[in-house]
N, C-alpha and C positions, 0 to 999 in steps of 0.2 A: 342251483344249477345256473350255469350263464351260456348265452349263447351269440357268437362275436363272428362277425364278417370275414372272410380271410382278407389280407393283405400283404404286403411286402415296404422293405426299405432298401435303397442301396444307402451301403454303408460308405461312401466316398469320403466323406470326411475323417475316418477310422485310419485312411490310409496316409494323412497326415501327423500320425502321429509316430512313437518308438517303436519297435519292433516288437517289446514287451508286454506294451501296453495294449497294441494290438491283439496279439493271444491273450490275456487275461482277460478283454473284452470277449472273445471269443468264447472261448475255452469255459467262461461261468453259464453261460446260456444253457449248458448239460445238467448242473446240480440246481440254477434258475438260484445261482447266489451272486446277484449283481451288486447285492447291498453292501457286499462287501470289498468292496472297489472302493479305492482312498489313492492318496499321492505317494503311499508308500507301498500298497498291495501285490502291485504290477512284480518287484522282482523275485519276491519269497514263491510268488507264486507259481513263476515260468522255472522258476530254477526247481519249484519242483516236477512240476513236468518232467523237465529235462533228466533230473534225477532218475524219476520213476520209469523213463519210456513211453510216455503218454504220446508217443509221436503223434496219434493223429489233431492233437491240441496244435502242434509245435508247424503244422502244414497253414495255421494261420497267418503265418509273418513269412510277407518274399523282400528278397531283397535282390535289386539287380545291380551287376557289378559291371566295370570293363575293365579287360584282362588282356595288355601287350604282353604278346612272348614272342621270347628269343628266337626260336627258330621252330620250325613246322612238328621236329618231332615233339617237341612239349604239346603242342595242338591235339598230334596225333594220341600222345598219351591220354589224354582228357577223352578223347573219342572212344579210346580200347575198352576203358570204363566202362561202359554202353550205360550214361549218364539218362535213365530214362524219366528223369523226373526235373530236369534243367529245359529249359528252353535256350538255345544256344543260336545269335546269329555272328556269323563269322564272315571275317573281307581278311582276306589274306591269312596274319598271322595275328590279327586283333580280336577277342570276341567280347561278347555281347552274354554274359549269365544270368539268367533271372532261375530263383529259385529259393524255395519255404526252406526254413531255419531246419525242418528234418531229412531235406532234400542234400542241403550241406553236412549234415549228421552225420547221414548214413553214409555217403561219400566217405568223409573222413576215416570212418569205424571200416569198411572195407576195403579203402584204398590209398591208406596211409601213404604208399610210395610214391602216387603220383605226384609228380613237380605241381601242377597245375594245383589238383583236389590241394593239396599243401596250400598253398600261396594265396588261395582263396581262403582257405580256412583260417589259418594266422591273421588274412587280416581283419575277418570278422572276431576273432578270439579278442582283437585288440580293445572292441567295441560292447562286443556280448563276453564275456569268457565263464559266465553264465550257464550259456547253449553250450561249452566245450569241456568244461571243468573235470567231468567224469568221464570222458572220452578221450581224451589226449591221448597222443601219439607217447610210448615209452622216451623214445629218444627226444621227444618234444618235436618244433616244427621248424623243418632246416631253412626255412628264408632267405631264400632261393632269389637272391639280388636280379639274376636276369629276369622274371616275371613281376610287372610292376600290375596293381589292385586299385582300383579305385571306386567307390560306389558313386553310381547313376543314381542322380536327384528323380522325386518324382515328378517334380514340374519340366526337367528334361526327359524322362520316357514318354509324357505327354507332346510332347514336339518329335517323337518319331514322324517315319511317313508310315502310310496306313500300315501294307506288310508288317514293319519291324512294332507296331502297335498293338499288333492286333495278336500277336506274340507274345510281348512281355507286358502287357499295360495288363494286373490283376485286378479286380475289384469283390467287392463282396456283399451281397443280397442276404438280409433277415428277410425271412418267411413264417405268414404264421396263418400257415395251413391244418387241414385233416390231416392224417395219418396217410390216407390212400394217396394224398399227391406227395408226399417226401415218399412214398415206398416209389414212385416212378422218377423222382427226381434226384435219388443217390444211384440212379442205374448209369448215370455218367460219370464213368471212370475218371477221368482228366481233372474230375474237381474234387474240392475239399470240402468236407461236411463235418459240421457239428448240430447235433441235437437234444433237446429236450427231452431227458432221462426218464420215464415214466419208472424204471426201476426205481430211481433214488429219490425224485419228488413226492414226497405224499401231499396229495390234493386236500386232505383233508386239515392242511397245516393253515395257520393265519394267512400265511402271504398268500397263499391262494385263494384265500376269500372261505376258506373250509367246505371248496366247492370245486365241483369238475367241467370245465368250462369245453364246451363244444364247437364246431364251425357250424355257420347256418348253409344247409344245402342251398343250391343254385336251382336245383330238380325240383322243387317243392316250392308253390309259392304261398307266403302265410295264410294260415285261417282254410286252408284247404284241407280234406280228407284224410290225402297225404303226409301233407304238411301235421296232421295230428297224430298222424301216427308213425309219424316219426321221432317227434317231442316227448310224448307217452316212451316210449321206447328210451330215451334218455335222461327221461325220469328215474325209468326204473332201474337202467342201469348203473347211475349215479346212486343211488339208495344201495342196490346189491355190493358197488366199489367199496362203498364208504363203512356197511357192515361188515365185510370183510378185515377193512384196515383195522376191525377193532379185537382180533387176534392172529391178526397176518402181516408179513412186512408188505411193500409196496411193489415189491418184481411179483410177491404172487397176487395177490387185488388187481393189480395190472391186468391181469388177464380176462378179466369180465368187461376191459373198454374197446370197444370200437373203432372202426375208422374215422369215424365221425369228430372224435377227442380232437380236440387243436393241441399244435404242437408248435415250436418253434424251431427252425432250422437254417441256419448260414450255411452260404454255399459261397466257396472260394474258388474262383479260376480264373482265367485269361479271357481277353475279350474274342480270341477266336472259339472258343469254347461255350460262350456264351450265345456268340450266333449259333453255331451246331444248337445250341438248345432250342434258342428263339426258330428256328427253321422246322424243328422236328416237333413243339409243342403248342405252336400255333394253329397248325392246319386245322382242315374239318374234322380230320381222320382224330385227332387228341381228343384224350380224353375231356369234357365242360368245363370240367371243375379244373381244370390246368388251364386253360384257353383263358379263364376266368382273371387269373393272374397272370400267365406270361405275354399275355398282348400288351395289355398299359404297363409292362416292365419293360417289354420290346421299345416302345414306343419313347420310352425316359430315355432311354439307352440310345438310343436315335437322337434325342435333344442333347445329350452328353458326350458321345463322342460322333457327329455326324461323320466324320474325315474316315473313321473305320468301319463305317457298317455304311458307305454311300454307293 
């Protein structure tokens, strides 16, 4: 048995890199097969995703685009869509798209006719045709000369002013919490979650040390009463876990672990989305064990982009 600190990382550097490579990094954190990440893994990998429908892997890659059109009704087209998963800033007849690889997907797959969803999509097709392969449009995609595509650098979404920042700048936080603070921190719709499979890991494998590793409570300080009977308690559970796996798969053994279990969990969203959290899991009223972690996450987040959270 182990028992590890919670913490967090933002993963800013992740966002430097392909689109693909991005979800692959993501998207392994679920089966906790990182090992199997190489220079080649990244496209067999997304492309199965894509294949299979694993959308909520495919919410780890945004990409924001800008998109001149011709005239207001193509705008307006884009609109009728009720696009609720694009973040959209518009000046006129110009917009501004940011949105995850299955954000563009599903578009596609429901709204083949629109000029706009079109022209976005073709021109990501040109780049990923990966994400598109198994979705295409029958007629294919009409390339629609009056709407011109081009993708936003991330070193240019970073030079927004705050508003248009605080909108499309994504970023994404590993956590490696309890159970009880991801059960409070996927209740944020707005964002993207991936986590650590307790159905498909078995703890009891080498890579995990052939052991069930726990968060230390913040409630309990060591060598107290408490504190010991809390440990006793995750002794015996991990003993119950472990004799189980030895004629059970791992979704049902699972069920003998606690909140206490560490887990690890990325969370994808936008930096206005991130205050909404910082706001709401900071206070007195939060639960400890969150306050624990979103204060010195608040606080990075403040050194990283002061221009949107001043």
């Amino acid at each position: 048995m182990k028992v590890v600190a919670p913490s967090f990382e933002v993963l800013e550097n992740l966002d430097r890199e392909s689109l693909a490579v991005r979800i692959e990094f993501c998207g392994r954190i679920c089966y906790k097969s990182e090992d199997k990440i190489d220079r080649e893994s990244a496209l067999p990998f997304v492309s199965k995703m894509a294949e299979h429908g694993h959308n909520s892997v495919l919410e780890m890659g945004v990409v924001t685009l800008e998109v001149d059109c011709a005239d207001e009704g193509q705008v307006t087209g884009l609109f009728l869509t009720q696009p609720r998963y694009l973040q959209i800033s518009r000046d006129g007849n110009n917009l501004l798209v940011t949105g995850s690889v299955r954000a563009f997907r599903e578009l596609l797959i429901f709204h083949p006719d629109c000029a706009v969803v079109d022209a976005m999509c073709a021109y990501l097709n040109k780049s990923h045709p990966y994400f598109f392969s198994t979705i295409l449009p029958k007629k294919g995609f009409t390339a629609d000369g009056s709407i011109k595509v081009c993708k936003v650098k991330l070193s240019e979404v970073e030079q927004f002013p705050p508003e248009k920042l605080l909108k499309h700048r994504h970023i994404a936080v590993k956590f490696i919490v309890n159970r009880a603070i991801t059960h409070e921190i996927v209740r944020h719709r707005p964002c993207s979650f991936l986590q650590e499979s307790q159905r498909y890991c078995r703890y009891s494998d080498d890579k995990f040390g052939s052991e069930v590793t726990f968060i230390k409570p913040m409630f309990f300080k060591e060598d107290s009463p408490e504190y010991t009977i809390w440990y006793k308690a995750m002794v015996d559970t991990e003993q119950m876990y472990l004799q189980l796996l030895e004629t059970s798969t791992p979704q049902a053994a699972r069920t003998v672990l606690p909140n206490s279990c560490k887990t690890e969990l990325i969370v994808y969203t936008n930096l206005a989305e991130w205050s909404h959290i910082f706001k709401l899991r900071s206070t007195k009223a939060a639960e400890p064990s969150m306050r624990e972690v979103i204060i010195p996450l608040q606080q990075d987040f403040l050194q990283r982009f002061p221009a949107a959270f001043a």
